[in-house]
N, C-alpha and C positions, 0 to 999 in steps of 0.2 A: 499184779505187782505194783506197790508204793509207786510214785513218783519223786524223787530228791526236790525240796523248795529248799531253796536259798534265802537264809534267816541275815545274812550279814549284817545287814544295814540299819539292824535293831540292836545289833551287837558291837556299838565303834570299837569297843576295846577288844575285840577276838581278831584274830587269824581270818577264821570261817566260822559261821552257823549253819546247819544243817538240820530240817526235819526230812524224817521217812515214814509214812503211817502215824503210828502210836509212838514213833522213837523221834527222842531228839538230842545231836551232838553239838559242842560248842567248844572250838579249840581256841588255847590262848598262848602265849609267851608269855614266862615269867620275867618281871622287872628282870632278877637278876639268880643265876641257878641255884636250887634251895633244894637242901636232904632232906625233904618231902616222903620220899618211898621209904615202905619197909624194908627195902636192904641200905639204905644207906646211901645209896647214890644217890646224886646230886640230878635234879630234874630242872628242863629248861622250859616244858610245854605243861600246860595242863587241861586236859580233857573232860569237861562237863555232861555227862549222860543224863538224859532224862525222860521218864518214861510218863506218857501223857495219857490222861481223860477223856482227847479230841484229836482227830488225827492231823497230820498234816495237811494243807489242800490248798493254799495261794500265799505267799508271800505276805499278808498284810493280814492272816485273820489269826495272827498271835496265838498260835495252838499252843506256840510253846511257853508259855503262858499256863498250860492248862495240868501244872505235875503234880502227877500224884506222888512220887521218888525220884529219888537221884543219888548216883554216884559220881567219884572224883577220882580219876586216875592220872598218874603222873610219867611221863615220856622224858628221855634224853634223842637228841636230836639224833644219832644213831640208832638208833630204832626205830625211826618214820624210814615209810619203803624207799627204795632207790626211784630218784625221779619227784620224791613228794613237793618242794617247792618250782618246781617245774610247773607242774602243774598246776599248783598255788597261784602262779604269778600269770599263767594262763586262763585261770578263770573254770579248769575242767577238773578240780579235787571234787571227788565223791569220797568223803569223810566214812561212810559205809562201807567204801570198801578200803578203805586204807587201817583202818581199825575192824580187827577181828574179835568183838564185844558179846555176840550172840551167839 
């Protein structure tokens, strides 16, 4: 099994960066809530997937970097799990599991 690397710090403007393997997530805030989604609601996060060439394996060797694809999905703050900036602001969000993408 993957190890989670922590991409943040190449990311100022996210939340969190997250590689696992071949996958890579990158959560943000929107300036300001935007009807973004196909239904219509108004979204406040937006989450960046991207599926890579290289897998993940240290902090600094820019896998994520390496895309072959990527999607864009958009979140209302009720929707991230009970507990999600808890954890955020602890340092222990594993974006893999708080997103159910695969």
């Amino acid at each position: 099994m993957s190890e989670v690397i922590d991409y943040s710090s190449n990311f100022a403007d996210s939340l969190v960066a997250q590689g696992k393997g071949s996958n890579f997530l990158v959560l943000s805030k929107l300036d300001q809530p935007a009807a973004l989604r196909a239904d219509g609601k108004k979204a406040q996060f937006e989450l960046v997937y991207r599926w890579l060439s290289q897998d993940c394996e240290r902090e600094n060797d820019e896998a994520y970097a390496c895309t072959q694809g990527s999607e864009v999905t958009y979140w209302q703050r009720k929707e991230l799990k009970s507990g999600f900036f808890d954890r955020l602001k602890a340092g222990t969000i594993n974006l893999f599991d708080e997103f159910s993408l695969f």
